[in-house]
C-alpha positions in Angstrom: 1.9 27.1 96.0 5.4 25.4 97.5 4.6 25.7 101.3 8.0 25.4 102.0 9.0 27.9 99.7 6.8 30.2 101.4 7.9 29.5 104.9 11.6 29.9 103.5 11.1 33.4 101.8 9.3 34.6 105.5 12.1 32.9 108.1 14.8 31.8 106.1 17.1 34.5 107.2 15.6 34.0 110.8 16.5 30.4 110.8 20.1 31.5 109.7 20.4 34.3 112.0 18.7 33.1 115.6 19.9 29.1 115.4 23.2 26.9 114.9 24.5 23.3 114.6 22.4 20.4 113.7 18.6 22.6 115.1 19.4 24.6 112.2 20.2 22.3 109.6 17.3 20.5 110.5 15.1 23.2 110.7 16.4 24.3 106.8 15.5 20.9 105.7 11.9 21.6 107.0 11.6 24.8 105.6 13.2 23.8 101.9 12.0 21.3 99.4 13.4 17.9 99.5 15.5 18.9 96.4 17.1 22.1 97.7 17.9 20.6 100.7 19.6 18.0 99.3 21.6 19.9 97.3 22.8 21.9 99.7 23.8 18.7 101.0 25.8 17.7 98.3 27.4 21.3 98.3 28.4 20.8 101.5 29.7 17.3 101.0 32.3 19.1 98.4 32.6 22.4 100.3 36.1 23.0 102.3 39.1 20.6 102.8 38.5 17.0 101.6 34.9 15.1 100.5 32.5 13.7 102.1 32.2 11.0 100.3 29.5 8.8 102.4 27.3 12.1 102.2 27.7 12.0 97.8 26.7 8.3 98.5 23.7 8.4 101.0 21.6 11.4 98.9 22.3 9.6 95.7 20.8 6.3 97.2 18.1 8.6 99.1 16.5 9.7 95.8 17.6 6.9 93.7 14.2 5.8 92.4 13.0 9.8 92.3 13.9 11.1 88.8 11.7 14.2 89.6 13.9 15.0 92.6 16.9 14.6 91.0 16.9 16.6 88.0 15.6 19.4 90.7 18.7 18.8 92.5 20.6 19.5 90.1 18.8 22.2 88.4 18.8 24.3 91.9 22.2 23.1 92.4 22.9 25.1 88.6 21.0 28.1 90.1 22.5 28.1 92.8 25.8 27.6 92.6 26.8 28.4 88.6 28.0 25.2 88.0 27.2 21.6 87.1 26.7 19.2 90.0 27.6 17.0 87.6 31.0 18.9 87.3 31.9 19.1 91.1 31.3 15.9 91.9 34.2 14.9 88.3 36.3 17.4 90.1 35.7 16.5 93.5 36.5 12.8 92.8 39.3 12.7 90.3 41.5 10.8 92.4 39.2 8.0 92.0 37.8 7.5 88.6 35.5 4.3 89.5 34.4 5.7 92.3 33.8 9.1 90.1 31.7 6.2 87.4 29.6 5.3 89.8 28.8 8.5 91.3 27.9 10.4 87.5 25.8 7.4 86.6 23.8 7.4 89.2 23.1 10.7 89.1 22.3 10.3 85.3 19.9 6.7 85.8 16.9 7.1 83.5 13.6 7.3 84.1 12.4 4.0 85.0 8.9 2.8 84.6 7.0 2.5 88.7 6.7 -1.3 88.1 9.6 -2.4 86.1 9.4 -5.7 84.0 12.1 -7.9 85.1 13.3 -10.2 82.1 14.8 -13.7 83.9 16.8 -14.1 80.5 18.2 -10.9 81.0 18.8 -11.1 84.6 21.1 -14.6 83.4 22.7 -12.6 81.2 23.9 -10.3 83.6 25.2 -12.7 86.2 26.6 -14.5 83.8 28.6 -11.4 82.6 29.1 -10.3 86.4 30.8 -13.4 86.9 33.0 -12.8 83.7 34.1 -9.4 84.8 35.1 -10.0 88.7 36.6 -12.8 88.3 39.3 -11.3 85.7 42.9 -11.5 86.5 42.5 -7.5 86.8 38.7 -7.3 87.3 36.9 -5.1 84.7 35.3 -2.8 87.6 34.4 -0.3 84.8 32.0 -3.0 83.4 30.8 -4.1 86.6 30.1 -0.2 87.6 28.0 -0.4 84.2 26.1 -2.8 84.4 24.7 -2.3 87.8 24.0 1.5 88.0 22.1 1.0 84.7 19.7 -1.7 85.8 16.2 -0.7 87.8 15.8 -1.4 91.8 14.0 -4.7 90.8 15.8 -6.0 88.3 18.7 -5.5 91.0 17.1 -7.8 93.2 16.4 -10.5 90.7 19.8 -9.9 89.9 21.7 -10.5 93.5 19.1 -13.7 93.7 20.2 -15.5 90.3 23.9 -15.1 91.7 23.4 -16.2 94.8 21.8 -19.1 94.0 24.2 -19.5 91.1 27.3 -18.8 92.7 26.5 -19.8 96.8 27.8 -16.3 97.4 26.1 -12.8 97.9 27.0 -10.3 95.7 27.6 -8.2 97.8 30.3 -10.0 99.2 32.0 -10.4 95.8 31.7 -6.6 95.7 33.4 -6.0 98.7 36.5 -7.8 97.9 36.8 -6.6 94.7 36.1 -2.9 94.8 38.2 -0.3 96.3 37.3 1.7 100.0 34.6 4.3 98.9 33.3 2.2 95.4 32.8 -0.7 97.7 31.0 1.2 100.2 28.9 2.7 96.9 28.8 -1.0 95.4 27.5 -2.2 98.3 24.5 0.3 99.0 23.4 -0.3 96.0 22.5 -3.8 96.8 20.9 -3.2 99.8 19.0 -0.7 98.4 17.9 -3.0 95.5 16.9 -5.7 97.8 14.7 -3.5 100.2 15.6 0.7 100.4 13.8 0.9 104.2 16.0 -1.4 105.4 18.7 0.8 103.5 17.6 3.5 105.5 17.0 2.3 109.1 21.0 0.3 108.6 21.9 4.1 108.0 20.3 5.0 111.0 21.7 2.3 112.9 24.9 3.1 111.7 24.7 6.8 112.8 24.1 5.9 116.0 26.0 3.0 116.4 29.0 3.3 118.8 31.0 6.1 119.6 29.4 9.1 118.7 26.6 10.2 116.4 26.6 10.8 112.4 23.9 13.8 113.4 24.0 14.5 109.5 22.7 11.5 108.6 19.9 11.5 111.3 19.0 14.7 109.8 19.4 14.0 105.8 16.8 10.7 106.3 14.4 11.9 109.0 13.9 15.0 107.8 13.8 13.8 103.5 11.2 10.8 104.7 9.3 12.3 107.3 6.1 13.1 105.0 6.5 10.2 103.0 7.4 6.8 104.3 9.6 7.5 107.8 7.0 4.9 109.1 8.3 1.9 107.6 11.6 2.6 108.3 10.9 3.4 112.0 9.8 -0.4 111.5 12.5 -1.9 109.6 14.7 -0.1 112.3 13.0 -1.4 115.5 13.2 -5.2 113.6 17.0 -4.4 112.6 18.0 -3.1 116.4 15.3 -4.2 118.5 14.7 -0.9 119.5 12.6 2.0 119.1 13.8 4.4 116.6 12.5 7.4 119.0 13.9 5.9 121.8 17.5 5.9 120.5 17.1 9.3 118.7 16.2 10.3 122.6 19.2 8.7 124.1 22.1 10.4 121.5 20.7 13.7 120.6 19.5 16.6 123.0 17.7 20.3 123.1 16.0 21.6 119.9 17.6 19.6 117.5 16.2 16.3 119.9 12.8 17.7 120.0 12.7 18.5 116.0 13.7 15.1 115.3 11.3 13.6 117.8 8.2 15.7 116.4 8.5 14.0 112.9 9.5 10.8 114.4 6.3 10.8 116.3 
C-alpha cells in the first residue's frame, strides 16, 4: 500500500487544521506522494492574482526525466481539480505563447529510454540547425523551443558540447540573449539540467538562499521531492557550488518546525 496515502487519509486534516506557513507545506509534501504534491504545486503556481512562473519552471525540470510522475501529476491534477493541467497552464500563460511552447512540451516529452543513444550525426544536425534558427534576422524561437524540449537529457549534453566547440560560445549564452524574460529563464534550465540535474538543483538551492531573503518554497519543493531519492548528491554538488554545508545554510535562514523538518531529511 501508498504509505503516504495512509498517513494522509489519518492526519491530513490535522496537518491542515493544527499547522501554518512553510511547517505545513512541508509537512503535506511528506505526507503526499511526490505527484500530488507537485501538483498542488503547480495549482498553486496558477492560483490567485498573477503566475508563478519560476514555480511552472522548477517542477517541470524536477520531474523532467520521470514520465511516471508526470502523467500522475496530471492525472491527480484532473481529479482534483476538473480540468486539464494542460489547460491552465495555455490559460495561465497566454500572454506569452513561447513561453506557453515550452511549458506544454515539456509537460508532453515522451518516454525516453534510461540510457538514451546519442547519435553524433544527429547531434551535428541540430547545432547546425540551432545555429540557423538564432541567428535569423527575427530568430525562429518557435523552432528553437522544438527542437530542444524534444531531445533526451543526454543528447542535450552532447548537444550544448558540439556548439560550444563549434561556435566558442555556450549555448546557454546564445539563449539568453535571444529569448525573452521567463523563456530564457526556461531555456536556460534546461541546459543546466541536461548537463548535470544535481547541480540543477543545489544552483536552485543556492539561489533560494542567496541574498535577501529566502525562496522557502523552493527549499521545500526540492528537499522534500529528493529526500528519499538522491538529496545526497545534491547536498554534495551544493557544498562544491557554495563551499558550504547545505545543513548549515538551511540552519542559518530558516527557524522552528519548518527548520527542524528540513534538517531531519537533510540529515
Amino acid at each position: 500500500p501508498d504509505l503516504s496515502s495512509g498517513i494522509n487519509a489519518e492526519y491530513g486534516d490535522d496537518i491542515r487544521g493544527e499547522t501554518s506557513g512553510h511547517f505545513r507545506t512541508a509537512l503535506k509534501g511528506l505526507v503526499m506522494t511526490e505527484a500530488q504534491f507537485l501538483a498542488e504545486e503547480l495549482r498553486n503556481a496558477m492560483s490567485g492574482w498573477g503566475t508563478n512562473e519560476d514555480t511552472l519552471i522548477e517542477v517541470l525540470m524536477l520531474t523532467i526525466d520521470d514520465y511516471d510522475t508526470v502523467q500522475a501529476i496530471k492525472s491527480y491534477y484532473r481529479g482534483l481539480y476538473d480540468e486539464e493541467l494542460e489547460e491552465r497552464i495555455k490559460d495561465e500563460t497566454g500572454d506569452d505563447l513561447p513561453f506557453q511552447q515550452f511549458l506544454i512540451s515539456i509537460l508532453n516529452r515522451p518516454r525516453f529510454p534510461s540510457v538514451p543513444e546519442v547519435n553524433s550525426s544527429t547531434v551535428e544536425t541540430d547545432v547546425r540547425d540551432l545555429k540557423e534558427f538564432m541567428s535569423a534576422s527575427e530568430p525562429l524561437i518557435v523552432h528553437v523551443i522544438g527542437l530542444m524540449t524534444s531531445r533526451s537529457l543526454p543528447h542535450l549534453a552532447a548537444l550544448q558540447e558540439a556548439y560550444y566547440q563549434d561556435t566558442g560560445v555556450e549555448l546557454s549564452t546564445t539563449l539568453d540573449e535571444i529569448a525573452g524574460h521567463h523563456l530564457k529563464d526556461a531555456l536556460v534550465s534546461l541546459t543546466l539540467v541536461a548537463q548535470d540535474y544535481y547541480f540543477y538543483t543545489a544552483y536552485e538551492l543556492f539561489q533560494a538562499m542567496d541574498g535577501h531573503g529566502t525562496d522557502e518554497g523552493t527549499l521545500t519543493r526540492i528537499i522534500v521531492t529528493r529526500a528519499d531519492k538522491d538529496l545526497k548528491l545534491i547536498k554534495e554538488k551544493y557544498a562544491e557550488l557554495s563551499d558550504k554545508d547545505l545543513a548549515q545554510k538551511v540552519h542559518d535562514d530558516t527557524s522552528g518546525d519548518y527548520r527542524k523538518t528540513l534538517l531531519s531529511l537533510i540529515n
